[in-house]
GUFI-870078 format. One record per residue (C-alpha): residue in three letters; z, y, x. Coordinates in steps of 0.25 Angstrom, whole numbers, plus 5000, padded with zeros to 4 digits. Example, Ala and Ser with C-alpha at 12.3 -4.5 7.8 and 13.67 -1.06 7.14 Angstrom:
! residues 2
ALA503149825049/SER502949965055/
END
This chain:
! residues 605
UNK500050005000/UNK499650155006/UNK500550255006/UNK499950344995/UNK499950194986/UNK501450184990/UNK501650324986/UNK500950304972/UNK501650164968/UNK503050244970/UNK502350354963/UNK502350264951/UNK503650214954/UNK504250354950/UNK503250384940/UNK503750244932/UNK505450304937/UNK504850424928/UNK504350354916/UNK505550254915/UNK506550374913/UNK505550444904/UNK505350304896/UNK506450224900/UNK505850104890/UNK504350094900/UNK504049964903/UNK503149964918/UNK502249874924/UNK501349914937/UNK501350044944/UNK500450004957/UNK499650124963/UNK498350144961/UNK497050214968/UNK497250354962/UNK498750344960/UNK499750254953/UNK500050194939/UNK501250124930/UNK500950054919/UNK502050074909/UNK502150014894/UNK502950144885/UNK503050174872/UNK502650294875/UNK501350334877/UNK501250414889/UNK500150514891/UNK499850604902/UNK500850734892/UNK501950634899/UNK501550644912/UNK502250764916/UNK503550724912/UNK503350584919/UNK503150664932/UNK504350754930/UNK505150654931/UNK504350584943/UNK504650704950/UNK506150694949/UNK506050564953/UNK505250604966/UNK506250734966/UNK507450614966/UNK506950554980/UNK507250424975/UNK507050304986/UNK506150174980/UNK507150064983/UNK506449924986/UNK507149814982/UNK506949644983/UNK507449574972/UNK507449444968/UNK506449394957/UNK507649364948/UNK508149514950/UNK506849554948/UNK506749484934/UNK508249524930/UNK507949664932/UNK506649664924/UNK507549594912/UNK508349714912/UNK507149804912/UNK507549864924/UNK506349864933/UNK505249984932/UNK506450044923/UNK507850144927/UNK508650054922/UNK509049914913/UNK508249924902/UNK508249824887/UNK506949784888/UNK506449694902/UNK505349744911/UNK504449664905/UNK503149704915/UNK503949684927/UNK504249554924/UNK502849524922/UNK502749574935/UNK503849494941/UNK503349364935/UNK502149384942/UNK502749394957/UNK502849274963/UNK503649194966/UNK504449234981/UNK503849354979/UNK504649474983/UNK505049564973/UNK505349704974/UNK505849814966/UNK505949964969/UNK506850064964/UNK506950224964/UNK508150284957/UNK508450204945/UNK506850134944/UNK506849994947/UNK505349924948/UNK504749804952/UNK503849834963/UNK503349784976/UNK503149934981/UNK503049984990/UNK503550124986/UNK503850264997/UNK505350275001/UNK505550374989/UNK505150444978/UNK505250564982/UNK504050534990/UNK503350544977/UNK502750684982/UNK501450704973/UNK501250624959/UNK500650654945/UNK500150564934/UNK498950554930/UNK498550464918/UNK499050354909/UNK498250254902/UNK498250124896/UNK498449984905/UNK498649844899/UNK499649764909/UNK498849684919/UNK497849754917/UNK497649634904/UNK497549694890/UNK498449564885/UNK499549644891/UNK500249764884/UNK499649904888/UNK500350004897/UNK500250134899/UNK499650154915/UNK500150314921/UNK499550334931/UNK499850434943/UNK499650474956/UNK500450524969/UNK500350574982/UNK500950614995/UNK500850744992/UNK500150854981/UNK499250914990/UNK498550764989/UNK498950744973/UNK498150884970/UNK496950844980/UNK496850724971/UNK496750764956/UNK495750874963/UNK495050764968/UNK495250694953/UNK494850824946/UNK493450834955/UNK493450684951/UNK493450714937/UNK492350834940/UNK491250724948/UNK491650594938/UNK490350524940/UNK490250504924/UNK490350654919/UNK489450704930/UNK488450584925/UNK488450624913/UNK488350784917/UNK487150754924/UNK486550644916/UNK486450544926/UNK486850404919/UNK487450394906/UNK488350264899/UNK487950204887/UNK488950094884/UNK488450074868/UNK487150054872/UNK486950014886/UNK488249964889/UNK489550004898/UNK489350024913/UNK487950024911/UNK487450154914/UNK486150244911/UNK485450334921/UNK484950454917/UNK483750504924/UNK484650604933/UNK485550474936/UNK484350394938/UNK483750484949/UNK485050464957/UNK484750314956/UNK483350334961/UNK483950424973/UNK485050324976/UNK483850204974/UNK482950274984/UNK483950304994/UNK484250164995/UNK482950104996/UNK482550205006/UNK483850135014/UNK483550015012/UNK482150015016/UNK482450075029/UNK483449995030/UNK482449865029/UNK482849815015/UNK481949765005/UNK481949774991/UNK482049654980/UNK482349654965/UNK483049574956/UNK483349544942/UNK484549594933/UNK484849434931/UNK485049314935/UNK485349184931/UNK486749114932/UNK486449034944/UNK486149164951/UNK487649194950/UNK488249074953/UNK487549054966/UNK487849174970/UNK489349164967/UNK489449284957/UNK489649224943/UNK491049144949/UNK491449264956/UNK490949394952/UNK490649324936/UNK491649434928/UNK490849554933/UNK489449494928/UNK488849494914/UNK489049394905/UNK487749294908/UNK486549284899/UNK486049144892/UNK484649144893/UNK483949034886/UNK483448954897/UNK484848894898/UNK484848814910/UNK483548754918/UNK483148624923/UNK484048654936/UNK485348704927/UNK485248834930/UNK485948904919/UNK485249004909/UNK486249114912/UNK485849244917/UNK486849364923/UNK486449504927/UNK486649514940/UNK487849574944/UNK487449594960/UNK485949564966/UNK486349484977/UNK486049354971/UNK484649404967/UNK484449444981/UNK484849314986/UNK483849254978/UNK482849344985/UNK483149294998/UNK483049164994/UNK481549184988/UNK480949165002/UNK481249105014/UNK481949195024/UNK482149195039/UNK483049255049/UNK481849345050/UNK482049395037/UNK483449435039/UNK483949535037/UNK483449535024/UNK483749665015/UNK483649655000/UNK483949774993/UNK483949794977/UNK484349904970/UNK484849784958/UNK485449824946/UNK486749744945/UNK487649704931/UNK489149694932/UNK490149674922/UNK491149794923/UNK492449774914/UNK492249884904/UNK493649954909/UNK493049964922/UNK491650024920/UNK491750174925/UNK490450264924/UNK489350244935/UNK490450164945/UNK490750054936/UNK489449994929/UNK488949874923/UNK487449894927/UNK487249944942/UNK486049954952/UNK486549914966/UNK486049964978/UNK486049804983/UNK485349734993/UNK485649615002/UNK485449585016/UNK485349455021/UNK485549435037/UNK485949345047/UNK487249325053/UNK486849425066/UNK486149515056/UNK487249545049/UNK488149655056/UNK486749755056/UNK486549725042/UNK487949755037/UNK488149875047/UNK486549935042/UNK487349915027/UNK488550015033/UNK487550105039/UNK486750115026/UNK488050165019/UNK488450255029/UNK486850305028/UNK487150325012/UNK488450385014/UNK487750515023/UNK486650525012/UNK487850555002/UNK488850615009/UNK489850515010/UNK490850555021/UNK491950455018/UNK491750305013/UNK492150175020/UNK491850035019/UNK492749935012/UNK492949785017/UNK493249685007/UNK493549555014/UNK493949425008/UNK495249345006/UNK495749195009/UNK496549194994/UNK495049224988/UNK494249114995/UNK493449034984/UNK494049114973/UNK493549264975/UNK492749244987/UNK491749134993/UNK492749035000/UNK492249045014/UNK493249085021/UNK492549065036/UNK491149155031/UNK492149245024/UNK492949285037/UNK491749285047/UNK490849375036/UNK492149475035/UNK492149475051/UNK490549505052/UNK490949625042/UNK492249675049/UNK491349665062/UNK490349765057/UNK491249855052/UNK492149865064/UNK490849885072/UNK490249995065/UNK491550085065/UNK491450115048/UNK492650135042/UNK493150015032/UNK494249945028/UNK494549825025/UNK494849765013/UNK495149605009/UNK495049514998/UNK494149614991/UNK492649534996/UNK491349504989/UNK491549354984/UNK490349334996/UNK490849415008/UNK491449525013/UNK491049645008/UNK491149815012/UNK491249904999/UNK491050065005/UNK492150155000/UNK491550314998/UNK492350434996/UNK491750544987/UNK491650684989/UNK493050684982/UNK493650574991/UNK493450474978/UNK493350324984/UNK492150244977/UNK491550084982/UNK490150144984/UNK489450024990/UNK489449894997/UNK489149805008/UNK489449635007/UNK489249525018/UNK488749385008/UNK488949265016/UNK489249185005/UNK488049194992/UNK486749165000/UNK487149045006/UNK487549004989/UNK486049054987/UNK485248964999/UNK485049085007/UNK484549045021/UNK483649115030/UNK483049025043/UNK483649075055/UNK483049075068/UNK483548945072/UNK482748885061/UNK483948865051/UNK484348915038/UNK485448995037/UNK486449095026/UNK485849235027/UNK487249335025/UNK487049435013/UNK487449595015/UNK487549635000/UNK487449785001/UNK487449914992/UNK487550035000/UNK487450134987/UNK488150034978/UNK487550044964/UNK486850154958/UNK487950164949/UNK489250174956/UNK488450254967/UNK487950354958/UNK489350374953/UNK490050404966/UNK488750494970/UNK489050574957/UNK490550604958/UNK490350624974/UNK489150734974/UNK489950784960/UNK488450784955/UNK487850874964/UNK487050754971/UNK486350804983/UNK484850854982/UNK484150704983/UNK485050664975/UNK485350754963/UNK484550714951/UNK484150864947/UNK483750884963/UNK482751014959/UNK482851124946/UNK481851224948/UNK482251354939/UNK481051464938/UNK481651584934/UNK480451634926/UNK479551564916/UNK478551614928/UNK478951534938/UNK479051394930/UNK477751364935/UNK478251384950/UNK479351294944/UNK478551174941/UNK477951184953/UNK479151154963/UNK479651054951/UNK478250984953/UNK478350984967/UNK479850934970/UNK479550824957/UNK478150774967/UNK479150754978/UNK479950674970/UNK481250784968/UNK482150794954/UNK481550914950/UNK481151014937/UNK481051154933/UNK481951234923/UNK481451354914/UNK482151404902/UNK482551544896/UNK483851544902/UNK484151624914/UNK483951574927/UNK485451564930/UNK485851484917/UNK484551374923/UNK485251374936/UNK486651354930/UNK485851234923/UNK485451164935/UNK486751174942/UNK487551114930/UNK486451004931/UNK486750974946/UNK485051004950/UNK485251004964/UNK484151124969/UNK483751234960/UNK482451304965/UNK482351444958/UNK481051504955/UNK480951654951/UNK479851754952/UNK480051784969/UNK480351634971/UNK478951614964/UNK478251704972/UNK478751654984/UNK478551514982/UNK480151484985/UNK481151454976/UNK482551494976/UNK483551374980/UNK484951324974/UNK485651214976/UNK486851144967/UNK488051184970/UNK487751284980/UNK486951404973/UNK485651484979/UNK485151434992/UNK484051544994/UNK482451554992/UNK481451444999/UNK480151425000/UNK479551334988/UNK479051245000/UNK480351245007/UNK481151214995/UNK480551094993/UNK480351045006/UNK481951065008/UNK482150974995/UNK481150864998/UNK481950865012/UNK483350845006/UNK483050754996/UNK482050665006/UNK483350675017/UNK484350645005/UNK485350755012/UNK486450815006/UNK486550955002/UNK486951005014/UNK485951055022/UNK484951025009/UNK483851135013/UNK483451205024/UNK483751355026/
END
């Protein structure tokens, strides 16, 4: 446990001290920190709302104020239980009625276990802490929400009321954090989408997590597209394509449906039932491409010649996301993956995986990325043939291969165990927004396990067949999630090559809308967003227009802009950026959006 997660478990601690003198009747369950804070879930008679939460916090404030020391104390499972009879633990004092959650809680200790309670002023509580010396290192702390939580999580089990909260060493932090949350709130990927009609949900007709891409969304996703093809070419890749759908045997070669079966559609029955060889009628969407791919490489004989073999898809992939967990563009049921799979030998594969790394670092320069770092999920004994493919031997050498490349190439990561692929080790890239928000972007996963389930040999130079190794990689994620982080990191304002309005071009008199058309019909030829805006409204109210719709680059053309063929220049979000040459203008836009740059530095002087 981090310091700050100490800090917020005992932050719940006092927050629970506060409620029980409030409501000396609360029955409480868990209070564990969280990402963004803490919570205590609490069954009360009365409702609480947030009109409460001042009072609550008045009286965690005397209890910091009190200085009171979190006392740890090992006890027997009988004094446990005895004690929880007598409604003494998370209470002030004996109570008529028992503890009833924490002896659920007790009851699923086991046996020799220790067990631990802690204790500031007259609070008793089962916890395994551990908690800072005393309260009154409770400094900064305000509560946030309350909502609804069954207990465990399972709706069989009486519903509790979750408070929620959040603490920190200090306030100069606390306030820097619900700045951050109130910016948050300002870029949330969903409104903005909606503002700018990109992609819209349609859950009555269409479905939930399914989402539709406007045409201003949908030139995002043809940006994203061509940027990564553009890679991927140079990089040496080829291009395949597969079906949404394929049958059962598919997925239970592969090793998805027994391990990965609750996130994939339900199957279709297709009226061919089985074949002559048993092959069930069963169809699933597919839920990733790799097995498609594996059939690819299957299709021909291959050689170490062949290898490295790059096959890259832009697939669109099905999952099925519980309903409670679907969240705008980040959590989807219909998503189109940046995928492709590289197929090496043995000796090829610390080039391969460290060309992958370098492609991410590539991408994170083109969108200004300055913090991220790679995530590295290993494997665990205790999950051998349940949660991962029990090889325990090909599981530690593959990890090693990774580790080796890591260490080598000097990029930040950390590692993380029991948290693997079901086939192999795997890296997800952890980004920072512009706002320091945290988001699983992309990833990068070593398969030493499914080709050899599929036959996949290549014949090596010794004249014998052998089990190509599998990189599953996707530098930019899906479109989806991708597209979401993007929105909520430029807060709209995507840079030039980027933004779906890239050009408005505003004539201030009906006498230069010809001029107008002109530059429109020139930046469209190359290929640029652009059009052409006249109405009877001032020329002020037209610019205000096209700021509010984020257009990236308004060109101005009045009666001396006309004559000299120029056009006055302005750029979202910084104002006026002088007259240039018609010529010049464009030549500069062609320039940065063909470069990709950011806008700094986006036209020459």
């Amino acid at each position: 446990m981090t310091d700050l997660e100490r800090l917020r478990h005992s932050a719940a601690h006092v927050m629970a001290t506060a409620i029980a003198k409030l409501w000396p009747e609360a029955q409480f369950a868990a209070g564990p920190p969280v990402a963004e804070g803490f919570y205590y879930d609490v069954e009360l008679t009365h409702r609480v709302s947030p009109t409460d939460f001042e009072r609550i916090e008045a009286e965690m404030k005397a209890i910091v104020k009190a200085n009171q020391p979190f006392e740890r104390k090992v006890v027997s499972r009988a004094e446990a239980l005895a004690l929880a009879e007598k409604g003494r633990l998370a209470a002030l004092a004996e109570r008529a009625t028992p503890s009833r959650y924490k002896l659920d809680i007790l009851a699923s200790i086991p046996e020799g276990a220790t067990i631990t309670l802690y204790q500031n002023g007259d609070f008793l509580d089962l916890c395994a802490g551990p908690h800072v010396m005393r309260t009154g290192n409770v400094k900064a702390f305000k509560l946030t929400a309350v909502a609804s939580a069954y207990y465990k999580g399972d709706e069989k089990n009486p519903q509790l009321q979750r408070i929620y909260g959040t603490a920190f060493p200090n306030k100069t932090e606390m306030e820097a954090h619900f700045t951050m949350l109130e910016e948050a709130k300002k870029r949330d990927h969903r409104r903005l989408g909606a503002e700018m009609g990109l992609f819209t949900m349609d859950p009555d007709y269409t479905g939930p997590g399914l989402p539709l891409w406007l045409p201003k969304g949908g030139a995002i996703l043809e940006e994203l597209e061509k940027l990564a093809k553009e890679t991927e070419f140079a990089a040496g890749y080829v291009r395949v394509k597969t079906p949404h759908i394929a049958r059962e045997k598919m997925f239970t070669t592969s090793g998805h449906l027994p391990y990965y079966a609750e996130s994939m559609f339900p199957p279709m029955e297709i009226r061919e039932a089985e074949d002559a060889a048993g092959v069930s009628g069963r169809y699933y969407l597919k839920a990733m491409n790799c097995p498609h791919h594996h059939r690819i490489f299957a299709a021909e004989p291959r050689s170490y010649r062949d290898l490295p073999l790059r096959l890259a898809e832009y697939g669109c992939c099905y999952r099925y996301e519980q309903s409670g967990e679907l969240f705008g563009l980040m959590r989807v049921r219909a998503m189109n993956m940046n995928d492709a799979h590289i197929y090496c030998a043995p000796e090829q594969f610390a080039a391969e995986f460290n060309a992958v790394n370098a492609m991410y670092l590539k991408y994170f320069k083109i969108f200004g990325f300055t913090k991220y770092r790679m995530r590295f999920s290993t494997s665990a004994p205790e999950g051998m043939g349940k949660k991962y493919v029990d090889e325990p031997e090909l599981w530690k050498q593959t990890e090693d291969m990774v580790r080796a490349v890591l260490q080598a190439s000097g990029i930040d990561y950390v590692e993380v165990p029991n948290e693997a692929a079901f086939y192999g080790p795997k890296i997800d890239v952890q980004v920072w927004s512009a706002i320091g928000r945290e988001f699983t972007l992309a990833t990068n996963q070593v398969d030493f396990a499914v080709p050899k389930r599929f036959g996949l040999v290549y014949r090596d130079r010794d004249n014998t067949d052998k089990i190509p190794l599998c990189i599953h990689r996707a530098p930019l994620g899906t479109h989806e999630r991708f597209i979401g982080f993007l929105i909520e990191h430029f807060a709209g304002n995507f840079p030039l090559w980027l933004a779906p309005d890239q050009v408005r071009v505003l004539p201030v008199t009906d006498a230069q809308i010809d001029s107008a058309k002109g530059i429109v019909a020139e930046l469209r030829a190359a290929q640029v967003r652009a059009e052409w805006e006249f109405s009877n409204d001032k020329l002020q109210g037209r610019i205000q227009r096209a700021e509010a719709a984020r257009v990236h680059t308004i060109l101005v053309v009045g009666a001396r802009e006309q004559e000299a063929d120029a056009v006055a220049l302005r750029i979202h979000g910084k104002g006026p950026q002088g007259v240039k040459p018609r010529a010049q203008a464009i030549a500069d836009l062609l320039q940065a959006i063909r470069e990709r740059r950011s806008d700094e530095g986006q036209f020459s002087a």
